[in-house]
C-alpha positions in Angstrom: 0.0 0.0 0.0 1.3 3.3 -1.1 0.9 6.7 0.4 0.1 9.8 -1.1 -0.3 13.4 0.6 -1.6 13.7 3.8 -1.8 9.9 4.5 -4.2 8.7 1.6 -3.7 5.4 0.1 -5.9 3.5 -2.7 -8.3 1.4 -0.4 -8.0 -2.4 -0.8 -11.0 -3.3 0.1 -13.6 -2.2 -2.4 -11.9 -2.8 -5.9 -10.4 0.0 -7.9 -9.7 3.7 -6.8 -9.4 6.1 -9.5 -8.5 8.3 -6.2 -6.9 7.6 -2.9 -10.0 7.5 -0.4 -8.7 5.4 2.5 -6.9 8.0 5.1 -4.5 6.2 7.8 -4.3 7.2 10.8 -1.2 7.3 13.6 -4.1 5.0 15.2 -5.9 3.3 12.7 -8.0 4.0 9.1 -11.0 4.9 7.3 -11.9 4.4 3.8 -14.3 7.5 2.8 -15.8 5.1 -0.4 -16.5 1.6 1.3 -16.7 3.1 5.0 -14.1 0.3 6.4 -12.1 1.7 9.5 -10.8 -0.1 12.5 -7.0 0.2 14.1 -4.1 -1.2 13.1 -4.6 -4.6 14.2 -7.9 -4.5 12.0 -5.9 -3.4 9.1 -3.4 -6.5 9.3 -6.7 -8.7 9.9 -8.5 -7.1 6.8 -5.2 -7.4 4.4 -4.1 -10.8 5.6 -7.5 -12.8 6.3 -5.9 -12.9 9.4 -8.3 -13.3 12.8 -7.5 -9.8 14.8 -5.5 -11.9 17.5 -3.3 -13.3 15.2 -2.8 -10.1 13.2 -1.8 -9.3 17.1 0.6 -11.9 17.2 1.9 -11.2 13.7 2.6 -6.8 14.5 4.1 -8.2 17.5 6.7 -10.8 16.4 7.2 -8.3 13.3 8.0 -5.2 14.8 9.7 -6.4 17.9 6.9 -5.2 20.7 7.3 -7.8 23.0 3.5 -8.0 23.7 2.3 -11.3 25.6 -0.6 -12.0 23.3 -3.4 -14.7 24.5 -2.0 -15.4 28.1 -1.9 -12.8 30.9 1.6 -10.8 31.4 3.4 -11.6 35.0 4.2 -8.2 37.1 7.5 -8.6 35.8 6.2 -8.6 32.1 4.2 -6.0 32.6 6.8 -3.7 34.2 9.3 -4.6 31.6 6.4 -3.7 28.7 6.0 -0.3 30.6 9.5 0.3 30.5 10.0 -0.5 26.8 6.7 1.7 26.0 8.3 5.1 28.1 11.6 4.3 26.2 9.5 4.4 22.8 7.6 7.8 24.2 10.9 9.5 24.7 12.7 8.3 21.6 9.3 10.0 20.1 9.8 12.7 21.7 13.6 13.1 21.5 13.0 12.3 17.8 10.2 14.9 17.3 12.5 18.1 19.2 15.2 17.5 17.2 13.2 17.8 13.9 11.9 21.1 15.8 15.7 22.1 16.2 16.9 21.1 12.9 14.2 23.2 11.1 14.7 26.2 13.1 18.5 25.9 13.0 18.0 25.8 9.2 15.8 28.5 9.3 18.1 30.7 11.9 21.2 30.1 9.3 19.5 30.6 6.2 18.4 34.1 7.5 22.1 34.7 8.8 23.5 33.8 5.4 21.6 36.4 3.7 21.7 39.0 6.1 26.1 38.5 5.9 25.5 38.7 2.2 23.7 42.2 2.6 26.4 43.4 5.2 29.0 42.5 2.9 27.5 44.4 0.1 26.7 46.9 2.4 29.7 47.8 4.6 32.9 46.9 2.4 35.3 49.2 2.7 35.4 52.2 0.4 39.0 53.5 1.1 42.3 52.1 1.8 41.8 53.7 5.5 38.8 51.8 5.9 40.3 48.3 4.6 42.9 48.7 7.2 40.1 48.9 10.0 36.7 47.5 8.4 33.9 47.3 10.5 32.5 44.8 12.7 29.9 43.4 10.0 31.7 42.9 7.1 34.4 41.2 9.1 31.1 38.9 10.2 30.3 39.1 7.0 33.4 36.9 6.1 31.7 33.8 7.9 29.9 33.4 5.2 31.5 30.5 3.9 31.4 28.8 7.2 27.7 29.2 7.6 27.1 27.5 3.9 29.1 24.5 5.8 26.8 24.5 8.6 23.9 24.3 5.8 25.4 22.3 3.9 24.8 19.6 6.8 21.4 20.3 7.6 20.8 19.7 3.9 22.6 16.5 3.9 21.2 13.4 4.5 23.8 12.0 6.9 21.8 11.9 10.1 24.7 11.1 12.3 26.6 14.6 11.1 23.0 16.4 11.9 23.3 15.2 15.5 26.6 16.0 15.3 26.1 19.3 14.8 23.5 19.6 16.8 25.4 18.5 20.0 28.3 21.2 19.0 27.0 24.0 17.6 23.1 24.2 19.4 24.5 27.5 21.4 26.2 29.2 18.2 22.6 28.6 16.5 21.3 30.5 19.7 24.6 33.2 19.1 23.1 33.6 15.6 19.4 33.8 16.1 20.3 36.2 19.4 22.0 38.7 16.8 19.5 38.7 14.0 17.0 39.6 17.0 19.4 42.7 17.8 19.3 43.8 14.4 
């Protein structure tokens, strides 16, 4: 099953689609043309002829959940399944905040680029006294180069060199966005 924007996909169930007209859900589906919905365990039922507790079984051994399926889960089981579900939750979570960094880094850089760009336009010197004391921005202006490295890796697709980044330069982001506020 392939997904298009915003989550659609061809529904299985009712024939042909000319148009995507089942939406999935972080928590399930509906198709808007044959009006079949359920969770994600119905889904894997539905697709696989499967009955909903071995779809269970089959999401479970798949993806690693470690889910006691059909037989009730000691303390222990159920402690270590609580565990393992706040690890997920904060991976999530971790996961999401650093999307939220990386887009606003990108966002913070991109505007400091341009603004060097302007300064360096702006405030190179005219004279020879001036190029023996230029000023503070076009001297900032001069990072220029270094700040297309720094976007160079947020456009790139090594993850590893995005965390990287973000573990070494987080504050001079913060230096950066600080100083555009200034201005």
């Amino acid at each position: 099953m392939q997904l298009g924007r915003g989550g659609m996909a061809h529904c299985p169930f009712h024939g042909t689609d000319q148009h995507p007209s089942m939406k999935l859900y972080p928590n399930g589906f509906k198709c808007f043309t044959c009006n079949e919905h359920g969770d994600v365990t119905d889904l894997v039922a539905k697709l696989r002829g499967l009955p909903p507790v071995d779809a269970a079984r089959e999401l479970n051994n798949r993806y690693c959940l470690g889910l006691t399926i059909g037989q009730a889960a000691t303390p222990q089981e159920r402690a270590q399944q609580r565990l393992e579900a706040e690890k997920r939750r904060k991976r999530r979570e971790l996961t999401q905040a650093f999307k939220e960094w990386e887009v606003h880094a990108w966002r913070v850089l991109s505007e400091y680029y341009r603004s060097l760009t302007r300064w360096k336009e702006q405030y190179a010197p005219q004279t020879l006294e001036e190029l023996n004391s230029p000023s503070v921005f076009y001297l900032e202006a001069n990072k220029k180069e270094y700040i297309a490295y720094l976007l160079d890796i947020l456009d790139g697709d090594s993850q590893m060199q995005k965390v990287r980044l973000f573990q070494t330069h987080r504050d001079e982001v913060r230096n950066f966005e600080q100083r555009l506020q200034k201005l």
